[in-house]
C-alpha positions as a Markdown table, in Angstrom:
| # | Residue | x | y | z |
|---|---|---|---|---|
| 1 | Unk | 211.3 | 151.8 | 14.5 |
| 2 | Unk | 209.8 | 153.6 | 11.4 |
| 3 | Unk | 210.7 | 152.0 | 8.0 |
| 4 | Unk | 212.5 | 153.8 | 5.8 |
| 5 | Unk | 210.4 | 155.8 | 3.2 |
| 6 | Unk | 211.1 | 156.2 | -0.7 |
| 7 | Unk | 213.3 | 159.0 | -2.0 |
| 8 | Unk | 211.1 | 161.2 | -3.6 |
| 9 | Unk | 210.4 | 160.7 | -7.4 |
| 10 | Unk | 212.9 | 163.0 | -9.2 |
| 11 | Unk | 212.2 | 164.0 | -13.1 |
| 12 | Unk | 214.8 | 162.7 | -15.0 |
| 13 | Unk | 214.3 | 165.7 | -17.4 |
| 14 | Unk | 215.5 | 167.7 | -14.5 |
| 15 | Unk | 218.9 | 165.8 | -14.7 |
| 16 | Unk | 219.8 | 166.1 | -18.4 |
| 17 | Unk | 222.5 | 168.6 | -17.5 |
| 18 | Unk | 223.9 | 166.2 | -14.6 |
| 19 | Unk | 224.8 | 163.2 | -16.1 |
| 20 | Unk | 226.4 | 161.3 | -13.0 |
| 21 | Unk | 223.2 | 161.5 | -11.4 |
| 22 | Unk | 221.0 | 161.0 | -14.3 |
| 23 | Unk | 222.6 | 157.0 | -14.5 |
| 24 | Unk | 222.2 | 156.9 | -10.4 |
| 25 | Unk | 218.5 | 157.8 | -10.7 |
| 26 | Unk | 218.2 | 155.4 | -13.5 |
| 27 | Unk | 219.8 | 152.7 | -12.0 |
| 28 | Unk | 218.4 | 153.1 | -8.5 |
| 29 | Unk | 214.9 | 152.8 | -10.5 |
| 30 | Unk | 216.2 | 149.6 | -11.8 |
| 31 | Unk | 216.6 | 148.2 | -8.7 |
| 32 | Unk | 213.1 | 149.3 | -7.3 |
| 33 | Unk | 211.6 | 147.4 | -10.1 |
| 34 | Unk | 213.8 | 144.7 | -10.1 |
| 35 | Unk | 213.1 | 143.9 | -6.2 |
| 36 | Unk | 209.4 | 144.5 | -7.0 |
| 37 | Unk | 209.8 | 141.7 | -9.9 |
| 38 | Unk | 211.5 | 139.8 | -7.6 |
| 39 | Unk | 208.7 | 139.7 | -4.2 |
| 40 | Unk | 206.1 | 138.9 | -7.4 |
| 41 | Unk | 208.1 | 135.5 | -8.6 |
| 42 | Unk | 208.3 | 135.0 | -4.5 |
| 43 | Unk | 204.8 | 135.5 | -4.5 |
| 44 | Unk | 204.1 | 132.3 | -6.8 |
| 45 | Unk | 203.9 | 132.7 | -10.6 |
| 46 | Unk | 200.7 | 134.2 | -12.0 |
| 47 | Unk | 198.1 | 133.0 | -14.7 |
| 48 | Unk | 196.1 | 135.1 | -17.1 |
| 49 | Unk | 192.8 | 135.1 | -18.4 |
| 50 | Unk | 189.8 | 136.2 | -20.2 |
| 51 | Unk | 187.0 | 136.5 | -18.2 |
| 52 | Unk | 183.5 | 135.9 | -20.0 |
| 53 | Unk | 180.0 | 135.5 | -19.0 |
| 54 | Unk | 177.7 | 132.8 | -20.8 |
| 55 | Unk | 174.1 | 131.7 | -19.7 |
| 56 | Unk | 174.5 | 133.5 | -16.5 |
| 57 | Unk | 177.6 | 132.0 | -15.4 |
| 58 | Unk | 181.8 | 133.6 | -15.3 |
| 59 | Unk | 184.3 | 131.7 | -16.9 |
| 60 | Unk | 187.7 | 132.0 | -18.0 |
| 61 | Unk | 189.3 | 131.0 | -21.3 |
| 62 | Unk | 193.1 | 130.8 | -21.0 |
| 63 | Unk | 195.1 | 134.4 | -23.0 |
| 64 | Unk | 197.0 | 132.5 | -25.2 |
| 65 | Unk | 193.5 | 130.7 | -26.5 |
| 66 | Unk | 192.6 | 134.1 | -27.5 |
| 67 | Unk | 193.0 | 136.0 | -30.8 |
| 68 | Unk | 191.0 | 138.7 | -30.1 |
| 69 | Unk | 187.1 | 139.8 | -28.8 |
| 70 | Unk | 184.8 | 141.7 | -31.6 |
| 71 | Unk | 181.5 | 143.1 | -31.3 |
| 72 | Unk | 178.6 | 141.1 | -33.0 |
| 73 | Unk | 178.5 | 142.6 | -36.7 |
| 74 | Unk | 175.2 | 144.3 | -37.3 |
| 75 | Unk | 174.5 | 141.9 | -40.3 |
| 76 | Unk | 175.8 | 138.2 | -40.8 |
| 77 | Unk | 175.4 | 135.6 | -43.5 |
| 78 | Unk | 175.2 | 132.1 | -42.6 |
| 79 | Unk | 178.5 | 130.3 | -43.3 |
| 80 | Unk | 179.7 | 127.2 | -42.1 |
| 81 | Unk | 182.3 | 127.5 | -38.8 |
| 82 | Unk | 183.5 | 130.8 | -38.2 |
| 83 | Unk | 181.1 | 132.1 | -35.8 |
| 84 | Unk | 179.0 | 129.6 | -33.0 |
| 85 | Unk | 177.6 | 130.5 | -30.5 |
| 86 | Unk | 178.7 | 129.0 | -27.6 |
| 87 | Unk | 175.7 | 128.6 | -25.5 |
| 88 | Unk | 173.8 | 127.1 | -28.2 |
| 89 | Unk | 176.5 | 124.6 | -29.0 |
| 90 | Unk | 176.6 | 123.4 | -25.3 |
| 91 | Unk | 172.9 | 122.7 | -25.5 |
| 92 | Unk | 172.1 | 125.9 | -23.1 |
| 93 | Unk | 169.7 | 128.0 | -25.2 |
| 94 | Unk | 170.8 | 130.5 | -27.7 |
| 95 | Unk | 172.6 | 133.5 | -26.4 |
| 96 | Unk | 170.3 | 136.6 | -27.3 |
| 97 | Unk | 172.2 | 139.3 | -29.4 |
| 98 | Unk | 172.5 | 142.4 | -26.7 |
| 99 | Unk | 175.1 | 145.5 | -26.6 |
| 100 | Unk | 177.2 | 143.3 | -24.7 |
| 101 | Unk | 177.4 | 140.6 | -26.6 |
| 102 | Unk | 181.1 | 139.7 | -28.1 |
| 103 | Unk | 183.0 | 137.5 | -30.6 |
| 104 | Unk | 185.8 | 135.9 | -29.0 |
| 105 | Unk | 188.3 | 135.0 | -31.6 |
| 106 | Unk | 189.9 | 131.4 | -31.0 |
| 107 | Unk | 193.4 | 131.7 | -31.4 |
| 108 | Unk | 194.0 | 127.8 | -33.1 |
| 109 | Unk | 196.3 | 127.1 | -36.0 |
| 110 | Unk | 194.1 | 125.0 | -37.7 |
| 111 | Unk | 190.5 | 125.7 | -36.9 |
| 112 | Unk | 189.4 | 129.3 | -37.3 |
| 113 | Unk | 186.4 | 130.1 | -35.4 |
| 114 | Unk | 184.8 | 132.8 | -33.4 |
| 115 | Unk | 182.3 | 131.6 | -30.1 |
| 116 | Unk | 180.2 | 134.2 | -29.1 |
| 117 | Unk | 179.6 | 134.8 | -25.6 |
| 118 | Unk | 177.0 | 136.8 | -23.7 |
| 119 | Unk | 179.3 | 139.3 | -22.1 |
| 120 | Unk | 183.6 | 140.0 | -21.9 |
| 121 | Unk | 184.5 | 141.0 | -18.9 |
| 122 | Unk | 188.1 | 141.9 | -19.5 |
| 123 | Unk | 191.4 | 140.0 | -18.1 |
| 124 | Unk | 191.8 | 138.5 | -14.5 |
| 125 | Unk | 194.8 | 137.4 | -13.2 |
| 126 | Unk | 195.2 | 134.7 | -10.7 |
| 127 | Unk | 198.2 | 133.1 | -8.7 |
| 128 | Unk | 199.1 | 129.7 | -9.7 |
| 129 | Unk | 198.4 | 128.6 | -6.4 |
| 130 | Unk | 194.7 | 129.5 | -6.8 |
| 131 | Unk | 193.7 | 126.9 | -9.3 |
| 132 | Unk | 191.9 | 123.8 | -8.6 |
| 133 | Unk | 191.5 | 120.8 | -10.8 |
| 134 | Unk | 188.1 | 120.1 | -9.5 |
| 135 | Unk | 185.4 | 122.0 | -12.4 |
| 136 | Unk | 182.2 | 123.6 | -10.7 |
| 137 | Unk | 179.1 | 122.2 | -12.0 |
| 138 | Unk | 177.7 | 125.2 | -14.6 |
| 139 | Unk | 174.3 | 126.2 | -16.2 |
| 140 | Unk | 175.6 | 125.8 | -19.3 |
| 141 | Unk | 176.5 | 122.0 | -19.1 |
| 142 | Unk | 180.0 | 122.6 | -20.2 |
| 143 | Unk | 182.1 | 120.1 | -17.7 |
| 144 | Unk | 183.5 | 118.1 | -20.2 |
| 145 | Unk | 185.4 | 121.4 | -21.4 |
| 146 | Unk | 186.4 | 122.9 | -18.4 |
| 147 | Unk | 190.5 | 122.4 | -17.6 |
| 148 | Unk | 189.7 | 123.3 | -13.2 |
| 149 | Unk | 189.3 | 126.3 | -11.7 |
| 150 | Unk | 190.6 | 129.3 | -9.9 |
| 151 | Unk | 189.2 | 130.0 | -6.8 |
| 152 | Unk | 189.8 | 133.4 | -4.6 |
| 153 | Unk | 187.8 | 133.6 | -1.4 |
| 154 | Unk | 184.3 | 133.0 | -2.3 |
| 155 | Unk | 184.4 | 133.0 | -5.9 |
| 156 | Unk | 185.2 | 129.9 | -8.2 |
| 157 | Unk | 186.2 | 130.7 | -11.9 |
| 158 | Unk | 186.1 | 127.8 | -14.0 |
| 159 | Unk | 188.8 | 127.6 | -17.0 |
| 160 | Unk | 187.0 | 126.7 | -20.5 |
| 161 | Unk | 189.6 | 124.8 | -22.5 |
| 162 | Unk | 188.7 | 126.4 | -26.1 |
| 163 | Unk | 191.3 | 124.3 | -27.5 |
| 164 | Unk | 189.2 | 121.1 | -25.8 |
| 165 | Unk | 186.2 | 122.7 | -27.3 |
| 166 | Unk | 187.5 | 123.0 | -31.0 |
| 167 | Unk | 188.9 | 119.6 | -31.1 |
| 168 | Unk | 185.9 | 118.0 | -30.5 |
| 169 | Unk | 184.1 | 116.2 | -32.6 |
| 170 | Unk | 180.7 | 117.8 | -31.5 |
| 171 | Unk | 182.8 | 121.0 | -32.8 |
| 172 | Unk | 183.2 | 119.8 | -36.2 |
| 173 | Unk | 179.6 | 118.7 | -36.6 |
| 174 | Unk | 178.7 | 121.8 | -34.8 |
| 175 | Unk | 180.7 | 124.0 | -37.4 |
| 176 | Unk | 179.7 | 122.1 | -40.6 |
């Protein structure tokens, strides 16, 4: 037995003259996207997050620790805390200035700071399920900041607390 397949997307603009049907189209979308919400929450709730790459390594730092990612300005002035670069800070070598290199904007009510990082990779979305709260060993020497893992098959993602990371009190001296 065959399952049944989709009605055929109709344009609503095609049904401005036919109200009735314009609500049953609407609703019956509704319901597609409601049932599709609905297999997702079955599916186990999911986490977001920024995935970066620092002294050869991918992590992730949670979306709600993030402001926002900049490019590295052509011309800086030395000023104490808003911009540190990560690698440096975790004792890894100092992260070379390249097209790819980004500003990723802490978002922290108290502490404003930007970490730059080697490369952003963009978002990555992972299943609850998928995290672990065993922390890889990493190049950078970062462990004490990491908040677990996600893993997926063969790849581990570890999680960089940045709020761990500006509460510190390497951070402070760091940023002074």
């Amino acid at each position: 037995m065959s399952e049944p397949s989709a009605p055929p997307e109709v344009e609503l603009k095609s049904l401005r003259d036919r109200p009735f049907d314009l609500l049953a189209e609407l609703e019956r979308r509704g319901r597609a996207v409601s049932a599709q919400l609905s297999e997702q929450a079955d599916a186990g709730r999911e986490w977001v997050g920024v995935a970066l790459r620092m002294a050869g390594d991918l992590y992730l730092v949670a979306r709600e620790e993030t402001r926002e990612v900049l490019g590295v300005p052509a011309s800086t002035t030395r000023v104490p805390g808003p911009i540190i670069d990560l690698r440096h800070f975790f004792g890894s070598g100092i992260t070379p200035i390249t097209r790819n290199t980004r500003v990723v904007v802490v978002h922290h009510r108290e502490i404003p700071a930007g970490l730059l990082v080697d490369e952003v990779l963009g978002f990555r979305r992972f299943a609850e399920n998928e995290f672990t709260g065993d922390a890889p060993p990493t190049v950078a020497r970062c462990e004490r900041y990491l908040a677990g893992a996600f893993r997926r098959g063969q790849e581990q993602w570890p999680v960089l607390s940045l709020r761990a990371v500006l509460e510190s009190s390497a951070f402070a001296e760091a940023a002074a």
